[in-house]
Structures are given as structure tokens and as C-alpha cells.
N, C-alpha and C positions, 0 to 999 in steps of 0.2 A: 309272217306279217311284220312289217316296219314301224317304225317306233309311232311316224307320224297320226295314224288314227288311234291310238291309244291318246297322246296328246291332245289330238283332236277332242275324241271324248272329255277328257279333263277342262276343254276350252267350254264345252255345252251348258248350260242351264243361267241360270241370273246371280250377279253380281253387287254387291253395296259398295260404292266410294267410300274408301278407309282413311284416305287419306290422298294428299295432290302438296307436292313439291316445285320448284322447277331452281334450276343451277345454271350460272351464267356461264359463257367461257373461259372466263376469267378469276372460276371457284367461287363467286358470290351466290349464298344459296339464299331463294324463299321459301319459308314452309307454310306461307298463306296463297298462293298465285291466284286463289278463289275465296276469297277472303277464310271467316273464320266459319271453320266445319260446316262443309260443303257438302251436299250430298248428291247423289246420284244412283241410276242403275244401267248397267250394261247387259243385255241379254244378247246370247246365243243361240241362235234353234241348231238344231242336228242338219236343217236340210239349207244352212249357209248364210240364214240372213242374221243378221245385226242389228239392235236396236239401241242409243245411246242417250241419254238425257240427264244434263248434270244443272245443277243450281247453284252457283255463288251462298256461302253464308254469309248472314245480314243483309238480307235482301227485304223491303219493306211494303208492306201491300201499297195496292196502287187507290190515288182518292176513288172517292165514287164519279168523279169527271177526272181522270188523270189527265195532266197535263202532258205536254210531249216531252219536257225533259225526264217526267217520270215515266212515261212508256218508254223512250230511247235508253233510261235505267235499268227498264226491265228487261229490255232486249237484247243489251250490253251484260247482263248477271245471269243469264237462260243460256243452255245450248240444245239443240233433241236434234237428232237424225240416224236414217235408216238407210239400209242398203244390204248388201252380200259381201261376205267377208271369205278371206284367205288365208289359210294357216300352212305354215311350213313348218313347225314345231321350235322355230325360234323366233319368224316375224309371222304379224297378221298384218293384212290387208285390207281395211274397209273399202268398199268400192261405194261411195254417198250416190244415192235415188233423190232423196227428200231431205231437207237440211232446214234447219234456221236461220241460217249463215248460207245465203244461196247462194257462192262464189264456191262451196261444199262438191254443190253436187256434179256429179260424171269426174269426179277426181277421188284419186287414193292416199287415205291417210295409214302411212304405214306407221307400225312400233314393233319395237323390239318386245319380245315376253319371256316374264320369268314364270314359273310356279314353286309357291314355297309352302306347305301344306294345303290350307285352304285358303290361300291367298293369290292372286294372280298381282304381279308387275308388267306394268306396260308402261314403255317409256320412247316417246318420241325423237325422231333426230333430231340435232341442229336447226333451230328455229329461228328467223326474225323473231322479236317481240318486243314491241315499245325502244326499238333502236338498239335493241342488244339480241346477242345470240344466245338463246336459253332451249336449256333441255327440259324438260316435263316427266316427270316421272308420278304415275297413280297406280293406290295402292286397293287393289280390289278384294273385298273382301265376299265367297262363296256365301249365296242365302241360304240358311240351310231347309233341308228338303229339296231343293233342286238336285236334279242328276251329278 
């Protein structure tokens, strides 16, 4: 048996955002790109799907008649979507079903993955972002009691 579904396995169960980075091409790093502590979870099933949903920190409830530049806030600090994912035991694959960001879906977000104890890395290629080329790199932390 090959290395890949052992990896595999390692990839399976839910994840806490540890931490979220991103580095221009030009060595300029942020260590807020979602502002300040950010949370999220990434889950994995055994049988391929993927679930993702991250929150900006400092995000503010919304009034009880939110206006639209505070729903467009909210919209703009939210990300969730689902799909089926691919693991080669150094990149995955999301293939987006359902998105927040509906320009998402029938398109693949790939990253590169690391594993470093019970932490997973995943870091995006070469990006546009706000007129600069930035890398993304998030820092996943295993929930424990998950496989």
C-alpha cells in the first residue's frame, strides 16, 4: 500500500483555523489577511466531501434592520462552501458545489499541504489580491477526538 491513503487518512476528520497568513511576491508578509483571530473549520469525510467556513476576526453583529453597507460587511468577512475534494498527498483539490462567493462553484481551489504533528498547512498558489500577488498560507489545527 502507498503512501497516499495513509495521508489520506491523516487528511479525515475536522479542523480549527490556527492561524491565516498571506506574503506578497515581493516578501511583504501579513499576519492578519482576516483580520484579528479569525476562526473557522475545515472538515473532511472519508468518502470525499469537504466542508469549509471561515469568519474574519472583528466582525460586528448586524442592527436589528441591518443596513446594506452592513450586510455587504458581512458578506465581505463570511466565507462557507462545499464540495468533493482531491488528495495527492501533497496537493488537495476542492472541487466547489455550494459557495458564498458563487464565482466558487464548478471551479477548483487547489493548495499545496503540509502536515506537522496535529497541525495541517495549506497554502494557496500565486494569487491576485487587491492588485498584488499574495500567497495564503493557513494554519490548521486537528479538533481533538476526530479521527
Amino acid at each position: 500500500m502507498g503512501s497516499a491513503p495513509i495521508e489520506h487518512h491523516r487528511l479525515v476528520g475536522a479542523w480549527r483555523l490556527a492561524s491565516a497568513s498571506s506574503t506578497t511576491s515581493d516578501g511583504e508578509r501579513d499576519d492578519t489577511p482576516y483580520g484579528v483571530n479569525p476562526t473557522g473549520l475545515l472538515t473532511y469525510s472519508e468518502d470525499g466531501r469537504v466542508t469549509a467556513i471561515m469568519s474574519y476576526g472583528g466582525r460586528k453583529p448586524l442592527s436589528v434592520v441591518a443596513s446594506v453597507s452592513e450586510q455587504a460587511e458581512a458578506f465581505k468577512t463570511f466565507l462557507a462552501y462545499t464540495g468533493r475534494y482531491s488528495f495527492t498527498g501533497e496537493d488537495i483539490t476542492h472541487r466547489i458545489e455550494i459557495s458564498s462567493i458563487q464565482n466558487y462553484v464548478s471551479r477548483d481551489l487547489i493548495r499545496s499541504v503540509k502536515f506537522e504533528a496535529d497541525r495541517m498547512i495549506l497554502t494557496t498558489p500565486p494569487t491576485p489580491v487587491n492588485g498584488k500577488i499574495r500567497t495564503l498560507e493557513l494554519v490548521w489545527q486537528r479538533v481533538p477526538g476526530t479521527p
